[in-house]
N, C-alpha and C positions, 0 to 999 in steps of 0.2 A: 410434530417437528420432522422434516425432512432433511434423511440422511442423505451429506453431498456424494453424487459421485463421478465428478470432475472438480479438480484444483488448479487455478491458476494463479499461477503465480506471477506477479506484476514487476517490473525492475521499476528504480529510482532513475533520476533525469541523464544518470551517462548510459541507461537501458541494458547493464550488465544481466544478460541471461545464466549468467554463470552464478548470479549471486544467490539465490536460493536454492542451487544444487545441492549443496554439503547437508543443510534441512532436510528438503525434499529426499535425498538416498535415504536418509534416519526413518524417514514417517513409518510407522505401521500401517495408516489408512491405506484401503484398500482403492480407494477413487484413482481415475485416470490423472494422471501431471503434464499439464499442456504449461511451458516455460514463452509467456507472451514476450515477443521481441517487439518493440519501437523502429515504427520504420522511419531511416534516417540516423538512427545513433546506435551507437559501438558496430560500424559495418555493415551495418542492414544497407539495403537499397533503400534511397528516399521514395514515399509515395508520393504525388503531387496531391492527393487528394488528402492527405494528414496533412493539414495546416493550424491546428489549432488542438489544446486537450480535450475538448469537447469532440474531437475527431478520433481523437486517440479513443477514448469512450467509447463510442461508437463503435470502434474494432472489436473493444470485449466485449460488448453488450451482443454485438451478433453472434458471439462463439457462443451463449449461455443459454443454451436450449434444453439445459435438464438442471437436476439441483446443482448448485455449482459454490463452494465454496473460493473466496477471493483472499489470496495472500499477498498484499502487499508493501514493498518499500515504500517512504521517501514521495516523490511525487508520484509512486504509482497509486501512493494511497488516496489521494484525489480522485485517479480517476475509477479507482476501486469505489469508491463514496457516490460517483456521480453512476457508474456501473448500478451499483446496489439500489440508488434509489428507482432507477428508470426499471431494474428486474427484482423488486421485490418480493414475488411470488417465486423466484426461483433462487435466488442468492440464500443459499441457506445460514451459512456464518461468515463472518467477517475477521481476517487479522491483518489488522493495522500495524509499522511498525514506524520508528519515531518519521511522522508524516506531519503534514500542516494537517489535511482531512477538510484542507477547503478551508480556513482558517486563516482570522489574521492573525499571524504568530509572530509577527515585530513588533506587537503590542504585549505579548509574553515575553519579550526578552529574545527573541531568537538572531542570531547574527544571517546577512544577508549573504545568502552563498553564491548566489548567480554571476556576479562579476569574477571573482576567483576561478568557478567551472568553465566559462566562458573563453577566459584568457589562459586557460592550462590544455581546455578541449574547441581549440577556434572551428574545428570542424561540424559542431554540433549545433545541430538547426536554432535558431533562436528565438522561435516562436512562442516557443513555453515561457521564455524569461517574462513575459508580463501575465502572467498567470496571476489575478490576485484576487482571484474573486471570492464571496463571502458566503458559505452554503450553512452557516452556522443555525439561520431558521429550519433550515430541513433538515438535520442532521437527527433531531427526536424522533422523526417517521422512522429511521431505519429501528426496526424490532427485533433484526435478527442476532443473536449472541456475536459478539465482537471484545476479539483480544487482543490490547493496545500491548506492544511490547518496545519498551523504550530504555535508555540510557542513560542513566544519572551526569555523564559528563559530555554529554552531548551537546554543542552549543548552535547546531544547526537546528534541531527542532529540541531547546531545553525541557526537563521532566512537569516544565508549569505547563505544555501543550499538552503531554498529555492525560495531565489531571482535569483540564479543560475539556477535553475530546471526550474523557471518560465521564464527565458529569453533562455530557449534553446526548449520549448514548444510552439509552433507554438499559440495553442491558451488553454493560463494556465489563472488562475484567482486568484492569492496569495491570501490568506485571513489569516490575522496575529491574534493570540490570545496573548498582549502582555503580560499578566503574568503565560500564560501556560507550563507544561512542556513537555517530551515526552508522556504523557497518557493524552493527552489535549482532544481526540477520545472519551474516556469514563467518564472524569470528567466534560466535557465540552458537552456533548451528547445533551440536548437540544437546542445550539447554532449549534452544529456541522448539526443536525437533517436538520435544519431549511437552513442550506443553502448547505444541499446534496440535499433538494428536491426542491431548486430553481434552481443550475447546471442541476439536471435532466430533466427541463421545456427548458433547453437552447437549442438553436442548433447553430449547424458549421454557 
């Protein structure tokens, strides 16, 4: 099993690079912290050439040139899912937090968020809003340890997604925060901290 030593960390669809700082200062791991920004949202410069999450993908899949564990929010955890599968020889662990994971999650219960982001952040590229695609057949290939970390009161991605995500994950580790909600990542950062750097000591 190889030990990561590079972490990135992924933002969710308003691309807050700040969200996983308060975590990220906690960790003990020794690996490099590269904090991935979304070109186009929260201030980035837009790229013309990100048009699509599969583009977005593509960004991190070229930064992952040595073991690289993937911490992702929200929609970053798709493209962490879609990361992992295309660098499986080098993604060493996976953390997931309340995400689709590629997932139809309006069949779990989940409420539809994209209209409300939309109309609060008009600024924000809207390309991702049709993002619905179904990677639930490939999601058993990913082998490498993954820790789903989620929110009991979470109505963006409810705790049935990720009891789902964890029984289609060969080897997932649910860890539930029962009164957290979708920003459970940064309000919860010192519990969060504390068992990203336990996952990281794991192996296959």
């Amino acid at each position: 099993m190889q030990v990561p030593s590079q972490l990135l960390f992924l933002p969710g669809a308003l691309g807050r690079t700040d969200f996983w700082r308060p975590a990220a200062a906690q960790l003990r791991h020794p690996a490099r912290q590269v904090h991935v920004a979304w070109p186009g949202f929260a201030g980035e410069p837009a790229d013309p050439a990100i048009r699509h999450v599969d583009d977005l993908a593509a960004s991190v899949i070229a930064r992952i040139d040595r073991p690289t564990a993937l911490v992702a929010q929200s929609m970053g955890g798709v493209v962490a899912v879609l990361a992992a599968l295309a660098r499986p020889q080098l993604v060493t662990h996976l953390v997931l937090s309340v995400t689709s994971g590629g997932m139809d999650v309006a069949s779990l219960g989940a409420e539809d968020w994209r209209p409300a982001v939309l109309a609060e952040h008009p600024a924000l590229p809207d390309w991702f809003i049709g993002e619905r695609r179904d990677l639930t057949p490939q999601l058993p290939a990913l082998r490498m340890p993954a820790l789903l970390l989620w929110g009991g009161a979470d109505p963006i991605s409810p705790l049935r997604v990720g009891e789902r995500l964890a029984s289609l994950l060969p080897h997932a580790d649910l860890r539930v925060f029962p009164k957290a909600g979708h920003d459970l990542g940064f309000v919860h950062a010192t519990e969060a901290a504390a068992l990203i750097d336990g996952h990281l000591a794991c192996a296959e």
